[in-house]
C-alpha positions as CSV (number, residue, x, y, z in Angstrom):
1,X,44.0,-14.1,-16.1
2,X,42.8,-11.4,-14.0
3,X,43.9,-11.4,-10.7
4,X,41.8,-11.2,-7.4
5,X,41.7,-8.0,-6.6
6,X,41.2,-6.7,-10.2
7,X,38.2,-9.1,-9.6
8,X,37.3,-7.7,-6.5
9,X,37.9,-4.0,-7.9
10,X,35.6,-4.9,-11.2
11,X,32.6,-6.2,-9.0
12,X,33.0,-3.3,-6.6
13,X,32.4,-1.3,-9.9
14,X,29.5,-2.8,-11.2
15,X,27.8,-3.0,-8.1
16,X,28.3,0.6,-7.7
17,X,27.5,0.8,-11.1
18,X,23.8,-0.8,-10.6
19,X,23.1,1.3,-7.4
20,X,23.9,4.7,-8.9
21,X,21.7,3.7,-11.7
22,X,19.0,2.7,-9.7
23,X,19.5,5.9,-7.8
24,X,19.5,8.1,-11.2
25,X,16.3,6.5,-12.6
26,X,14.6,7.1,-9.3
27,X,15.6,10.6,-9.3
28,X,15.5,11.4,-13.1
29,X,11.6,10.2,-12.1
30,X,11.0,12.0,-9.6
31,X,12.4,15.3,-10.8
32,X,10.9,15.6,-14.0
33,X,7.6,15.1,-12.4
34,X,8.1,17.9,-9.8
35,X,9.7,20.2,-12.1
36,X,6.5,20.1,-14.5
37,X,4.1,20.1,-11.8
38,X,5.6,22.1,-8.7
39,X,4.2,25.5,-10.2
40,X,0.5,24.3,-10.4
41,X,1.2,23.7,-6.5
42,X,-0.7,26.2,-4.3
43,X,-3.4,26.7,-1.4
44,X,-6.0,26.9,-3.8
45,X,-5.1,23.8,-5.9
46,X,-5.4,21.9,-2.5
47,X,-8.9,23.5,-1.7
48,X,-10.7,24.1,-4.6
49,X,-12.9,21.3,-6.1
50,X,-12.4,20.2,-10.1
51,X,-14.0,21.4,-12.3
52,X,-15.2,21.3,-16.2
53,X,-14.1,17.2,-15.6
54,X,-11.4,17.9,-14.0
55,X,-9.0,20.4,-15.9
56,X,-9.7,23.6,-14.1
57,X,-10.2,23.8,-9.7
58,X,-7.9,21.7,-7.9
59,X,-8.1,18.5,-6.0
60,X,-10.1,18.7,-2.6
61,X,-12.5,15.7,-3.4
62,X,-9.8,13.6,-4.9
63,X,-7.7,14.5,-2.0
64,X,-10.8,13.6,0.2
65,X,-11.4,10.9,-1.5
66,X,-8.2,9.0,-1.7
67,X,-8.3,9.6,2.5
68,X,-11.6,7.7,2.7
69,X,-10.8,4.8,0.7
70,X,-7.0,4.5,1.8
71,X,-8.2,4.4,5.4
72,X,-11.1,2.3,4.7
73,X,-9.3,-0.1,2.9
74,X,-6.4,-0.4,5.2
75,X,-9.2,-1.0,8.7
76,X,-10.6,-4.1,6.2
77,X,-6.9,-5.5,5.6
78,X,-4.6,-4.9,8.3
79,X,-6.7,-7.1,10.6
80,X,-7.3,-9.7,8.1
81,X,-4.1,-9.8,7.5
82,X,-2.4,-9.9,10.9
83,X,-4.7,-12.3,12.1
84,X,-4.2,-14.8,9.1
85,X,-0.3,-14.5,9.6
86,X,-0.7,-14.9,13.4
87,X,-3.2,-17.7,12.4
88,X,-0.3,-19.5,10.2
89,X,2.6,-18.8,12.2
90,X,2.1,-19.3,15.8
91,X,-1.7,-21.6,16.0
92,X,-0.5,-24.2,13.2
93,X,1.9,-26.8,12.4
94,X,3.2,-27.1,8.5
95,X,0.9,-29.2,7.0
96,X,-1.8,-29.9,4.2
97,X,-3.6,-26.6,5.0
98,X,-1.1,-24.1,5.6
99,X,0.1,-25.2,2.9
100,X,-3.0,-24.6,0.7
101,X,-3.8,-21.3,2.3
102,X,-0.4,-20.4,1.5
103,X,-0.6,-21.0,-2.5
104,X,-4.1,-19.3,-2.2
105,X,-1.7,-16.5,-0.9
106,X,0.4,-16.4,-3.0
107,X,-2.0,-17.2,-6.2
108,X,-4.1,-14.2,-5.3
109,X,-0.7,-12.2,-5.4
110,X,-0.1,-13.0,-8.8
111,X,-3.8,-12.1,-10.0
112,X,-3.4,-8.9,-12.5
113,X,-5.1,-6.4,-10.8
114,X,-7.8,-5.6,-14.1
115,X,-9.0,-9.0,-12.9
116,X,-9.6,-8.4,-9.6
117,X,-11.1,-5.2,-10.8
118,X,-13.4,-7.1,-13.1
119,X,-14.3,-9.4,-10.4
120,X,-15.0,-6.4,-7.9
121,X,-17.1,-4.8,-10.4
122,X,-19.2,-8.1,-11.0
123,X,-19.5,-9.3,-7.2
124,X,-19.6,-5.7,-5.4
125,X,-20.8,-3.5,-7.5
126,X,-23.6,-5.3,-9.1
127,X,-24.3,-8.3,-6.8
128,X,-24.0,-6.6,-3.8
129,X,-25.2,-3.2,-4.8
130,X,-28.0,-3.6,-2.1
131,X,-25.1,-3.5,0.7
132,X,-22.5,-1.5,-1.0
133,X,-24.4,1.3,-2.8
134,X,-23.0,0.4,-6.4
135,X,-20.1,2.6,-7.4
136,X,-18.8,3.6,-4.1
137,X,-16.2,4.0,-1.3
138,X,-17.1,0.7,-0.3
139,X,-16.9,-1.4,-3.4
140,X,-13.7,0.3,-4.1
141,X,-12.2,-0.4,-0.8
142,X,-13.3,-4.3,-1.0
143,X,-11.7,-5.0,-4.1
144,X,-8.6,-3.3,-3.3
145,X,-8.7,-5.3,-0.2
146,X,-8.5,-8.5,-2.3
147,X,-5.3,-7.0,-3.9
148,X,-3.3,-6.2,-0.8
149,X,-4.5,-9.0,1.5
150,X,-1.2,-10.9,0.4
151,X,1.2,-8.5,0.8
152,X,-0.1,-7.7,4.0
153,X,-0.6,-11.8,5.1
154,X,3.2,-12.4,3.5
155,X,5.2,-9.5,5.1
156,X,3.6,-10.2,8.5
157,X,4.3,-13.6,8.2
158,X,7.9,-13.6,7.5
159,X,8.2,-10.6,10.6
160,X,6.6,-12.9,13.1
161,X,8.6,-15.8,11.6
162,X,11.7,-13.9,12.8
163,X,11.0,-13.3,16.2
164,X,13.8,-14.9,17.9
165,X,12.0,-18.7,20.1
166,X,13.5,-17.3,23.2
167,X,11.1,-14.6,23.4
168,X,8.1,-17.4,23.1
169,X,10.1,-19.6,25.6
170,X,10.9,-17.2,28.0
171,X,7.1,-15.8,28.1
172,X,5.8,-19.2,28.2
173,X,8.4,-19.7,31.0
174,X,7.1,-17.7,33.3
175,X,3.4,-18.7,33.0
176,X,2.1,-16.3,30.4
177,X,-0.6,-18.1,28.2
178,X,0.0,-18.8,24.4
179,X,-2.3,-16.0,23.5
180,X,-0.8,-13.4,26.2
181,X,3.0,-14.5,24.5
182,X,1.5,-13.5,21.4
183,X,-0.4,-10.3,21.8
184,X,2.4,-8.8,24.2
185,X,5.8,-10.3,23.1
186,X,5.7,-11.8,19.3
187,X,3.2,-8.7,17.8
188,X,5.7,-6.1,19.2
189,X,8.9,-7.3,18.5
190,X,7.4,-7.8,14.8
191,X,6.1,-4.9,14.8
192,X,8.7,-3.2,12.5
193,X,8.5,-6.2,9.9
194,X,4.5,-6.0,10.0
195,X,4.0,-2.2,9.8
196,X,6.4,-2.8,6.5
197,X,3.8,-5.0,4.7
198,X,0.6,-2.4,5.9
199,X,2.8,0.5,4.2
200,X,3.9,-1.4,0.6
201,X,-0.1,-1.8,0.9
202,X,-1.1,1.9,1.5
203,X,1.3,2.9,-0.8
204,X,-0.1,0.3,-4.0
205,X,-3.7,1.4,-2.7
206,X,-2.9,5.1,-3.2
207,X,-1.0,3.5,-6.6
208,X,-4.1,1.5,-8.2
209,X,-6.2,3.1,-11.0
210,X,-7.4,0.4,-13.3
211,X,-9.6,-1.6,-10.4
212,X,-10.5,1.5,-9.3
213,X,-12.2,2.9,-12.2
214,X,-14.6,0.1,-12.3
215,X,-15.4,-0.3,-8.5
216,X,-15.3,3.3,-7.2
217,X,-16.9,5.8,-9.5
218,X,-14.8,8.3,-10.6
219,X,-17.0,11.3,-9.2
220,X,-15.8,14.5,-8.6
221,X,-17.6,15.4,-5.9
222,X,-16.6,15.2,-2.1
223,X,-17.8,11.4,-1.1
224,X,-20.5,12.1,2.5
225,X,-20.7,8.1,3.1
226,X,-18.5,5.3,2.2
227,X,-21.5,4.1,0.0
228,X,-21.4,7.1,-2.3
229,X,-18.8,7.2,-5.2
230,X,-15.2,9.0,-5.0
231,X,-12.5,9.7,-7.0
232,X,-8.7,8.9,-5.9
233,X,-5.7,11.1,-6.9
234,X,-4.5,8.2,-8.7
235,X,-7.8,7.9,-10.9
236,X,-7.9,12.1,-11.4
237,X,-4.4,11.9,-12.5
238,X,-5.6,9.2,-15.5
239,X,-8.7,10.7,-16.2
240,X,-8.0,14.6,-16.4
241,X,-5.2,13.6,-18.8
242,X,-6.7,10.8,-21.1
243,X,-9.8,12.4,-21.3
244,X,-9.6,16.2,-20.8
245,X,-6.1,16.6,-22.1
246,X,-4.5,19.0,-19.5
247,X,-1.5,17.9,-18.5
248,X,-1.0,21.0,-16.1
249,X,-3.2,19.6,-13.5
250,X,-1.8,16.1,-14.4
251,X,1.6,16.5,-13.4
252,X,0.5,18.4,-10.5
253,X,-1.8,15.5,-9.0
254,X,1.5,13.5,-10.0
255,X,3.4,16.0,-7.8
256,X,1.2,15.7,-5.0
257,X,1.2,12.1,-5.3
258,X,5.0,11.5,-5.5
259,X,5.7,14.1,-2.5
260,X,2.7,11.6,-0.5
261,X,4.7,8.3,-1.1
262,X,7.8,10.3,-0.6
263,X,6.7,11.3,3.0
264,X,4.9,7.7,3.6
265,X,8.7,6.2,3.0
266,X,10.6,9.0,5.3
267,X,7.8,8.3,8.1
268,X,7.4,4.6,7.7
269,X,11.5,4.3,8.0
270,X,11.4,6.9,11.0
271,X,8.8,4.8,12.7
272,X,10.4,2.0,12.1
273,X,13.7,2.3,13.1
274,X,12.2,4.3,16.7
275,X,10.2,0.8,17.2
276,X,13.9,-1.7,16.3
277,X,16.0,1.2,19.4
278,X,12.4,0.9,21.7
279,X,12.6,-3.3,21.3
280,X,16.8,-3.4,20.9
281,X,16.5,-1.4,24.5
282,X,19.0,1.3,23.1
């Protein structure tokens, strides 16, 4: 029989064991991918458009383009989102339809995201060409919006959900409507929580490639509307090395992407933890 703190010592060991590998996998990644594309990095590859499909120039309008429909997509879901978790959390009681809307959720979640794709490609691109142009920014930015609206709805839910009842009670104590208690005492003090869920969705919208390919057009030139097609760094990544074969300006689109999500993390904790001292009053 082992004793306790043989047990304690072994479970010490694989814990550690489990977070170092995580740690060396994340890194292994990470490296390999900036080792083999660090020395395509320059001013030039960040200003000069692609060209011959990709595998010579640089990545201005994928750049550009991954701007435009991350932004655009985020302006359609972050509102959405909020409000439906505000809508859940604070304006209903558990019941028949929360509970509904709350499997839709959650069943929308779970949706692979070829279907979506598929069904963006159906509904926005070809029913709605009229209002969205077709292949474009738009249609792109719509269909990704389907795909993030849970994460977004779920993570905004649970940070309102943890606002401590005081804070409603005291607000509601000293005469302040529902709505003011709301907008000026639950939304800031879940702040932190909220921005969390509009992050993990910018970061799987700068992620995505297979919707993308069949709502947003793949073109290489520098998008002037939101109803004109683009190309994400994401989609130049897959298509300059499944279909042009240079893996030179592949890895360094998958440098410049990894050193993008690396700085979304270091900002988004930054932010985060400024907005925990500013509500903690520290």
């Amino acid at each position: 029989m082992m004793s306790m703190q043989a047990k304690e010592r072994l479970a010490k060991a694989v814990i550690w064991g489990a977070a170092l590998i995580t740690v060396c996998i994340l890194a292994l990644i990470i490296g390999y991918i900036l080792v083999q594309g660090i020395a395509k990095l320059s001013l030039s590859f960040f200003l000069e458009n692609p060209r011959r499909m990709g595998s010579e120039g640089g990545i201005f309008s994928p750049l550009i383009g991954t701007i435009y429909f991350t932004c655009l997509t985020m302006l359609l879901a972050a509102p959405v989102g909020i409000g439906a978790a505000v809508y859940l959390t604070e304006f209903t009681r558990e019941g028949p339809l929360v509970r509904v809307i709350r499997f839709a959720t959650d069943a929308l979640a779970g949706i692979p995201s070829i279907v979506i794709g598929l069904f963006g490609f159906a509904f926005f691109v070809v029913f709605l060409k009229p209002l969205t142009g077709g292949w474009s920014i738009l249609s792109g930015s719509l269909t990704a919006f389907c795909m993030i609206l849970p994460t977004v709805v779920r993570a905004s839910e649970e940070a309102i959900k943890a606002v401590p009842a005081a804070y409603r009670e005291g607000s509601l104590a000293l005469g302040a409507s529902k709505w003011q208690t709301v907008l000026w005492v639950v939304l800031p003090s879940a702040m932190p929580g909220i921005l969390t869920g509009v992050l993990l969705g910018v970061g799987r919208v700068i992620g995505e490639t297979a919707p993308l390919l069949l709502t947003l057009g793949g073109s290489l030139l520098i998008p002037r509307s939101i109803f004109q097609p683009a190309r994400t760094l994401s989609m130049h990544l897959y298509l300059v090395a499944m279909e042009t074969g240079e893996f030179s300006v592949a890895f360094g689109t998958a440098a410049v992407l990894v050193i993008v999500i690396l700085l979304l993390n270091l900002l988004s904790h930054t932010l985060m933890r400024r907005l925990m001292i500013r509500i903690g009053g520290r």
